[in-house]
C-alpha positions in Angstrom: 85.9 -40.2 -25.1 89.4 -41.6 -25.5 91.2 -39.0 -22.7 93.9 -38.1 -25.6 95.7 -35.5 -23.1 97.0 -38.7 -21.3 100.2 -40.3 -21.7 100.3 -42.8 -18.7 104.2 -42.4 -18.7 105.1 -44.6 -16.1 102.8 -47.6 -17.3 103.7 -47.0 -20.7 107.8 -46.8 -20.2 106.9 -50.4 -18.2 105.0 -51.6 -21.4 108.0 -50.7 -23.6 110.6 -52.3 -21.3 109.2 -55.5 -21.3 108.8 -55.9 -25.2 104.8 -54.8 -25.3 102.8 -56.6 -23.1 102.6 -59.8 -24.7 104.0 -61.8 -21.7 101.8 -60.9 -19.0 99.2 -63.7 -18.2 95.8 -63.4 -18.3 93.3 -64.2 -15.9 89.9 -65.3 -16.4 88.2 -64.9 -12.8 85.1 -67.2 -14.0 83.1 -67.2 -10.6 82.3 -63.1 -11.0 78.7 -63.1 -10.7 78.1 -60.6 -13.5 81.2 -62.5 -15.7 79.2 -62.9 -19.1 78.6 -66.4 -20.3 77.7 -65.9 -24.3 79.6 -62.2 -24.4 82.9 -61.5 -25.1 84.4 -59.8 -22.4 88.5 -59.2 -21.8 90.2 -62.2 -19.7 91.2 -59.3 -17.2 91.2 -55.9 -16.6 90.0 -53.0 -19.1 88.1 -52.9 -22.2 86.8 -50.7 -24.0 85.9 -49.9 -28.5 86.3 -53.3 -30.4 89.2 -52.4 -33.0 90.6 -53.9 -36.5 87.8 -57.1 -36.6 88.2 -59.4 -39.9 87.2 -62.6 -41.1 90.1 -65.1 -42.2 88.1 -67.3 -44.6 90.6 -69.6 -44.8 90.9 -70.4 -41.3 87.5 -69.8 -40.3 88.4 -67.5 -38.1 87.0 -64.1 -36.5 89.8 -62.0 -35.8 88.9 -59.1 -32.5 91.2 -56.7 -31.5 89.8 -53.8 -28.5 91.0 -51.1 -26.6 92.6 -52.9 -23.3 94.1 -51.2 -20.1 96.5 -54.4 -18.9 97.7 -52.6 -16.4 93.8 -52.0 -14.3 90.3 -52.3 -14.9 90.0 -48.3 -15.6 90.8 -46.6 -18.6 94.8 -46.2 -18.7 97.1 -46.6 -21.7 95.9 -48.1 -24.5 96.7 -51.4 -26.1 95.3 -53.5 -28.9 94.1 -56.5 -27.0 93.2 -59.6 -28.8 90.3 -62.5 -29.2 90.1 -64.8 -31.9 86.5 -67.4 -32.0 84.8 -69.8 -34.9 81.5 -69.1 -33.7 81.1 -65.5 -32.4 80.2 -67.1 -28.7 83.5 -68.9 -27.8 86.3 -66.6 -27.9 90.1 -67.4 -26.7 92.3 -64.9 -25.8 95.8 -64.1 -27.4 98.6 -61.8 -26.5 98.2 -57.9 -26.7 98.8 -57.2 -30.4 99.8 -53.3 -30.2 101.6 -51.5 -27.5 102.1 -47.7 -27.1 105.6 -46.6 -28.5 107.1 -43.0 -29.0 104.4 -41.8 -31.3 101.8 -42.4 -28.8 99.0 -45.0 -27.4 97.3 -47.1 -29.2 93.9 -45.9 -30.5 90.9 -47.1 -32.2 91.0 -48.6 -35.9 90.7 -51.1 -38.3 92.2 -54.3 -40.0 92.0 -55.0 -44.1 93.3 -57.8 -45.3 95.7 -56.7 -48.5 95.2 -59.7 -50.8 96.6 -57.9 -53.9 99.7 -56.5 -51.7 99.2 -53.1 -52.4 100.9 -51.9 -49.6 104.1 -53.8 -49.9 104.5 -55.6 -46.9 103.0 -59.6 -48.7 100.0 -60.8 -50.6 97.6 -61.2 -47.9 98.9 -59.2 -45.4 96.5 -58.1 -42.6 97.3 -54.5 -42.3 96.2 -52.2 -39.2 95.1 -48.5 -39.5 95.1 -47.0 -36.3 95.1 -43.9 -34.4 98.4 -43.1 -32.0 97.4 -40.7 -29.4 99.8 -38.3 -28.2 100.2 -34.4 -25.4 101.0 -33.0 -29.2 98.2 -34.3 -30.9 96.5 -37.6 -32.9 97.9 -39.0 -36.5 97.6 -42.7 -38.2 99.7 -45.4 -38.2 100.1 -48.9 -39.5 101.2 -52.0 -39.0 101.4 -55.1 -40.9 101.0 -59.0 -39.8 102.1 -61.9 -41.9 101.0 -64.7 -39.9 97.3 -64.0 -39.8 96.9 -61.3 -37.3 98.1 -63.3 -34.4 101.5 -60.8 -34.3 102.2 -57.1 -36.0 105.2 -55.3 -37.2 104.8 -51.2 -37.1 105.6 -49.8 -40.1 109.0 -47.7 -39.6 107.5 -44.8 -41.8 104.7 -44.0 -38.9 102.8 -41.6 -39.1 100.6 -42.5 -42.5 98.6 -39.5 -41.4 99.2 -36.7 -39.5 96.5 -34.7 -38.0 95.5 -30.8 -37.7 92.5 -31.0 -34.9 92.7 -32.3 -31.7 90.3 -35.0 -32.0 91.4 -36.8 -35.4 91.2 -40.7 -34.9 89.2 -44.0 -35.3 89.8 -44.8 -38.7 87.8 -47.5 -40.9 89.2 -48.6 -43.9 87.6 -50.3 -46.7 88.0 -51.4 -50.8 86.6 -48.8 -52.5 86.4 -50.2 -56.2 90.8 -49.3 -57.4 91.7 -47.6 -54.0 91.6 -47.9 -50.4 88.9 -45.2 -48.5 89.1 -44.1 -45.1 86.4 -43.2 -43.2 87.6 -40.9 -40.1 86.5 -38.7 -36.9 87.4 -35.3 -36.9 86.3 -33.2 -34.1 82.2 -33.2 -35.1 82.7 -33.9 -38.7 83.6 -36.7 -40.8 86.8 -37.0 -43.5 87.1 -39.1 -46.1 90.7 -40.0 -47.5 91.9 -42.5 -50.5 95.4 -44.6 -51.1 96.9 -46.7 -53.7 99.3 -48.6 -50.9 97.8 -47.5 -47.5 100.3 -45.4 -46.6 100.0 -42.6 -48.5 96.5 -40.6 -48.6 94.7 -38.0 -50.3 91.7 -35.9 -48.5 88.5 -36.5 -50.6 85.7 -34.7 -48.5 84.0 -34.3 -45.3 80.5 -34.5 -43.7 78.9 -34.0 -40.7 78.0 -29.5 -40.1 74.4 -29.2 -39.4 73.5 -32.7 -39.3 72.7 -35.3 -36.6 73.5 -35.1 -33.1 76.4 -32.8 -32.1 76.6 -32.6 -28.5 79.7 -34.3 -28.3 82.7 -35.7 -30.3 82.4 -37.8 -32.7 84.3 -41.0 -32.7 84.4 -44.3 -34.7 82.7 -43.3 -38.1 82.0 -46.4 -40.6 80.7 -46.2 -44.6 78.8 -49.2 -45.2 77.2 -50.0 -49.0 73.8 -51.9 -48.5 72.4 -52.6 -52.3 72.6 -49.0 -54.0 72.5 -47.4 -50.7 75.1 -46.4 -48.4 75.3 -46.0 -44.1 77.5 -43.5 -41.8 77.4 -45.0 -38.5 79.2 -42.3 -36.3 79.4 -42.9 -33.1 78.8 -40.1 -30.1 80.0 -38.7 -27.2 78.0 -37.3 -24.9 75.0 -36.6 -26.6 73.3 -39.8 -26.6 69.6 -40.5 -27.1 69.6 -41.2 -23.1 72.3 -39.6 -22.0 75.9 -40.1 -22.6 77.6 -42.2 -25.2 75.5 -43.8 -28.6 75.4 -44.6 -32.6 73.9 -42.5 -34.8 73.9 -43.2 -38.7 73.3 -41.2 -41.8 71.7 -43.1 -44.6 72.9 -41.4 -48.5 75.0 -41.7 -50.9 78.3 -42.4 -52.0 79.8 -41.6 -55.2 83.3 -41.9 -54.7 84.4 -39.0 -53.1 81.6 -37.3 -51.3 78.5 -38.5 -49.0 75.5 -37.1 -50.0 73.0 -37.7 -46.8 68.9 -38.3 -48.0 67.8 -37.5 -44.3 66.7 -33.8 -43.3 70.0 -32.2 -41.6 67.8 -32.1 -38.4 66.9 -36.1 -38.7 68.0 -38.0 -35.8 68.7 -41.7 -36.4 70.0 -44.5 -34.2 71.8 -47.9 -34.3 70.9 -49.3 -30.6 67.4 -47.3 -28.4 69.7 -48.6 -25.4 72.1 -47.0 -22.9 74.8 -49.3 -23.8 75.7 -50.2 -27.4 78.8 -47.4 -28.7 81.2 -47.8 -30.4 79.5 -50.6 -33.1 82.1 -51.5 -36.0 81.6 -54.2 -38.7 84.2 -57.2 -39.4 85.8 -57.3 -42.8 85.5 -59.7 -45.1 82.2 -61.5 -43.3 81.2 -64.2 -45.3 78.5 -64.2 -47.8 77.9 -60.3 -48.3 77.2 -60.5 -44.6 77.4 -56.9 -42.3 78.3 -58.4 -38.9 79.1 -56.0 -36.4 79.8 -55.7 -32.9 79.2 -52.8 -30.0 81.2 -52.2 -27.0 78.4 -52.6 -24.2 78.6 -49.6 -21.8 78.5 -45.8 -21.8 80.9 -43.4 -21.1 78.4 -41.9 -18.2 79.8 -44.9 -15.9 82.2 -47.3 -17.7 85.2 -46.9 -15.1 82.3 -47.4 -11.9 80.4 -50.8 -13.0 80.4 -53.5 -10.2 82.8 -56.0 -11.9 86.0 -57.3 -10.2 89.2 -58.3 -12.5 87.3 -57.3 -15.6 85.7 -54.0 -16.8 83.6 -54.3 -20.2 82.1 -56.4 -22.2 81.0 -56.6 -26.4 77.6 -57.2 -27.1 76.5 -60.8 -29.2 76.9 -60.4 -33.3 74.4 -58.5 -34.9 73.9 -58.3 -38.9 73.5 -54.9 -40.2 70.5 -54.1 -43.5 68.6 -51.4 -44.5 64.8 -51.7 -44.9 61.7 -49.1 -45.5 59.9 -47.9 -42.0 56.3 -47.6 -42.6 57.0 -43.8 -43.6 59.2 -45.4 -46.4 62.1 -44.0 -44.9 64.7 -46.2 -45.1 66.8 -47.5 -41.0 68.8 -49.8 -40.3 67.7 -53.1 -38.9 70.2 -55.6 -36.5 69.2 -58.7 -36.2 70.8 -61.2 -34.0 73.3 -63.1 -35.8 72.7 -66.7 -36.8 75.6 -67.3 -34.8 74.6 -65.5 -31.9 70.6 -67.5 -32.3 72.8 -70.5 -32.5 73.4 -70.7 -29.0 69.2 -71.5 -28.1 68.7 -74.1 -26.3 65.6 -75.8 -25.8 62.5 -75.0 -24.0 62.6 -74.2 -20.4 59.5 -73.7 -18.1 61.5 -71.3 -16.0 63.9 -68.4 -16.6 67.6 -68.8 -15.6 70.2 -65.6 -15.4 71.4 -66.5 -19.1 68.6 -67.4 -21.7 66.8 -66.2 -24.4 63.0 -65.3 -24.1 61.1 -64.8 -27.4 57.8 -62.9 -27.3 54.7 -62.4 -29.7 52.4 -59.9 -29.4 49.4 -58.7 -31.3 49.9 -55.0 -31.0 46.4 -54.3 -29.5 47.0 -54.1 -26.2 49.6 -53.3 -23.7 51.9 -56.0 -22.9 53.8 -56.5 -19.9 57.0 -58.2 -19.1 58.9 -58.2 -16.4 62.3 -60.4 -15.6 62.6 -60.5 -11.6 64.2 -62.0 -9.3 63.7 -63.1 -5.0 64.7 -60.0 -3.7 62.1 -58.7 -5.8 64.6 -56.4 -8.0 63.2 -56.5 -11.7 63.3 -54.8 -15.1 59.9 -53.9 -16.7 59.5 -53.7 -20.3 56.2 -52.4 -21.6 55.0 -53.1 -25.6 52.7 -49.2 -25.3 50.0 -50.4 -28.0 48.8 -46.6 -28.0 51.9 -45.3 -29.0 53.6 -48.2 -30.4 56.5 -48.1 -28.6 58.8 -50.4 -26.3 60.6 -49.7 -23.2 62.5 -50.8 -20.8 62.8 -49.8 -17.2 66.1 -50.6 -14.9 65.5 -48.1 -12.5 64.6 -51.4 -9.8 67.3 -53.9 -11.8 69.7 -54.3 -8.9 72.6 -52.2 -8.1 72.0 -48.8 -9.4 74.4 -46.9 -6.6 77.6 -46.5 -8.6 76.1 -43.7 -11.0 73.4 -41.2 -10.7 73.1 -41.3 -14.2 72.6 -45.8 -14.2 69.0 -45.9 -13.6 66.7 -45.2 -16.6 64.1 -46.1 -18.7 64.8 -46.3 -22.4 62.3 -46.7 -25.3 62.1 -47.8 -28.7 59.5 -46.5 -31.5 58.0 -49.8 -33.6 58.9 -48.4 -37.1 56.7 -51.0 -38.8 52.9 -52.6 -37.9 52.5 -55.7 -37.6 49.7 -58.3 -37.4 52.0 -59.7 -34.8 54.7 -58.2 -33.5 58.1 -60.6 -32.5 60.4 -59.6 -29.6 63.9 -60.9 -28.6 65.3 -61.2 -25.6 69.1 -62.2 -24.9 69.8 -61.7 -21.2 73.3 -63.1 -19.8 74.2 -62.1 -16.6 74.5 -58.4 -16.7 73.1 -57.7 -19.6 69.4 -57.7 -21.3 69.9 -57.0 -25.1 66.1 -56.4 -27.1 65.4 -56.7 -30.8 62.5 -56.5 -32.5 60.3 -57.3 -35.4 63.4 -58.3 -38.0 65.6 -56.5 -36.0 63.5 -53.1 -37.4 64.8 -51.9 -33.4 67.4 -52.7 -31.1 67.9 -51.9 -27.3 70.9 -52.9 -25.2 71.3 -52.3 -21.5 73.5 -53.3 -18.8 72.0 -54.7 -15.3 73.8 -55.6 -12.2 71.0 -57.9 -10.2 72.4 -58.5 -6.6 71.1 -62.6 -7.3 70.3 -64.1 -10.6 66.7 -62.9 -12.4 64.7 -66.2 -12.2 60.9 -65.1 -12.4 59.8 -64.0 -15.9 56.0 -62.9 -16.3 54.2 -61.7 -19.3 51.0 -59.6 -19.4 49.1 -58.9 -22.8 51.3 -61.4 -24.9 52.8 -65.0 -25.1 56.6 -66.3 -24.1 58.9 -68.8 -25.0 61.9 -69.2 -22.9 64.9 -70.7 -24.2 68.0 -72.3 -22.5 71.6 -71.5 -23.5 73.2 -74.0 -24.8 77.0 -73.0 -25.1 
């Protein structure tokens, strides 16, 4: 849900006056009570899709760009906004990156680091692909950074792409063997396009009629190879598992031009069994053969109400993306917390504080309880259903529920895989619990908005272990 039939004139004609943004200070009100410790969240004001994330190995750097309103902490006109961290926990903010111009506001996209300087612009160039959003429509541009993606240049040849449906954006670009591929949103369908020099493409194929979930746009598509096998996140709007905004993926094959999906057309599959994970893109270049991704925590359903102050928004912790065979031998994706993200576990704590980490075993013969709670005797319940092998967890009594109808809910995950004993992880920050289980074979993300600090954690059925933060 990007609101393309927006132009924000007035902010944007501002924005274009003073030279794009870059020279307005940021605040970082610190004292918010549901300000994230261990999350990323924007310095002020808006945020929404993370955009254009790489990995500068020389530096050691993670490189995040996001959709950012500077001018409120609603959507507006979008910007690139920017974060740069070592360690996926502490991030320091940079000037806005991207500002709308003539062609439009700035859109979702992606970064690819040109180390071969196909596109003409320097060998090692970080290029952008992104989408400008316009009354008359949506098309691609670029832009290219020489100093490491700390400033961009627009290309003067803009618009790379130009589209013919009303919803054409989000594009993620990747090496695909001798060319460039770009995986792209159209309407409810996904297009495929190759260049030699990024700035000239060729339509390969498409995807998407009769498959998955179509109750709403599609937005943010990704093509990720996992050893033989290949993954279409797509993300979705509404239409969700619980309502509103989600991930879905497709897991097939690639051979160069087309995606060939192995699921039945009528297969639902998805990334996060939460209300608030959308919007999940993968950095560039991770280290190692890595897949580490991030997800824009929220949904659509209420992302301009939630009870924050000078911010809106926040990313969830680093998750590494792999495939693995359910116990049906079907093959899903699993996200497991990212060493990165476990490096922040502290030591052992008798007691639960508003930001730790909670692990759980459980033999998977009984029903286990476990609820986080605080004074006032607001809690979230989350129930491992031994009968129908299942988790869940309930908000519905979190805290402050009164901002949307559609807040309150109970979401639940099915346990792909038995085990002898079954592992659960808990990250909970201020406003957020985030659940993964078993080797990450499930994930569930939800926002909370307690009106004091959880400090009461009691398990029924199964064994805890709760973890300081140590940041």
């Amino acid at each position: 849900m990007k609101h393309s039939l927006l132009l924000w004139p007035l902010a944007i004609s501002c924005c274009l006056m003073a030279g794009g943004c870059s020279r307005m200070p940021a605040r970082h009100v610190t004292d918010e009570p549901f300000r994230s410790v261990y999350h990323h969240s924007p310095a002020s004001n808006w945020m929404n899709d993370p955009n254009g994330m790489f990995y500068d190995a020389n530096a050691g750097v993670w490189h995040l760009y996001y959709q950012h309103n500077p001018f409120g902490t609603t959507w507006g006109p979008m910007h690139w906004g920017h974060a740069t961290s070592t360690d996926l926990l502490h991030w320091e903010e940079h000037p806005i990156v991207l500002a709308p111009d003539s062609l439009g506001t700035i859109f979702s996209g992606s970064c690819v680091i040109d180390e071969d300087n196909t596109a003409g612009f320097g060998e090692g160039a970080v290029i952008a692909i992104y989408t400008q959003s316009e009354v008359c429509g949506q098309h691609q541009s670029i832009a290219y950074s020489t100093d490491g993606g700390a400033t961009f240049t627009k290309y003067a040849g803009n618009p790379v792409l130009m589209g013919d449906v009303p919803d054409f954006r989000d594009p993620k670009v990747m090496r695909d063997g001798d060319h460039w591929l770009m995986t792209l949103a159209c309407g409810q369908e996904i297009r495929f396009y190759a260049s030699d020099d990024l700035r000239q493409w060729t339509f390969l194929s498409a995807f998407g009629e009769g498959y998955g979930a179509h109750g709403g746009v599609w937005e943010c598509p990704e093509l990720i190879p996992f050893d033989g096998q290949w993954v279409l996140l797509v993300s979705i709007n509404p239409g969700g598992l619980f309502g509103g905004s989600a991930t879905q993926y497709f897991v097939g094959q690639w051979d160069g031009k087309t995606f060939t999906c192995m699921d039945e057309p009528t297969e639902l599959k998805w990334l996060d069994y939460g209300k608030d994970n959308y919007s999940t893109f993968t950095f560039f270049g991770s280290p190692e053969g890595r897949v580490v991704s991030l997800g824009w925590m929220s949904n659509w359903q209420y992302a301009n109400q939630l009870p924050t102050m000078a911010f809106r928004s926040q990313n969830t912790i680093a998750r590494d993306l792999s495939l693995y065979k359910d116990d049906a031998g079907e093959y899903r994706l699993a996200s497991v917390p990212s060493a990165e993200s476990m490096a922040c576990r502290g030591d052992k704590q008798t007691r639960l504080s508003d930001i730790a980490i909670v692990e759980i075993e459980w033999n998977g013969k009984q029903d286990a309880l476990i609820t986080v709670s605080n004074d006032k005797g607001e809690k979230v319940l989350m129930t491992l259903d031994a009968h129908h092998q299942t988790f869940s967890m309930d908000r519905t009594a979190s805290g402050d529920c009164s901002f949307s109808h559609e807040f309150a809910a109970n979401t639940t995950a099915p346990l792909f895989v038995a085990h002898d004993r079954h592992h659960v992880t808990l990250f909970i920050d201020h406003c957020s619990i985030e659940a993964f289980g078993t080797n990450g074979e499930w994930a569930m993300t939800n926002l909370v908005f307690p009106s004091e600090p959880y400090n009461r954690l009691t398990v029924e059925g199964g064994e805890a272990t709760i973890y300081s933060i140590n940041y």
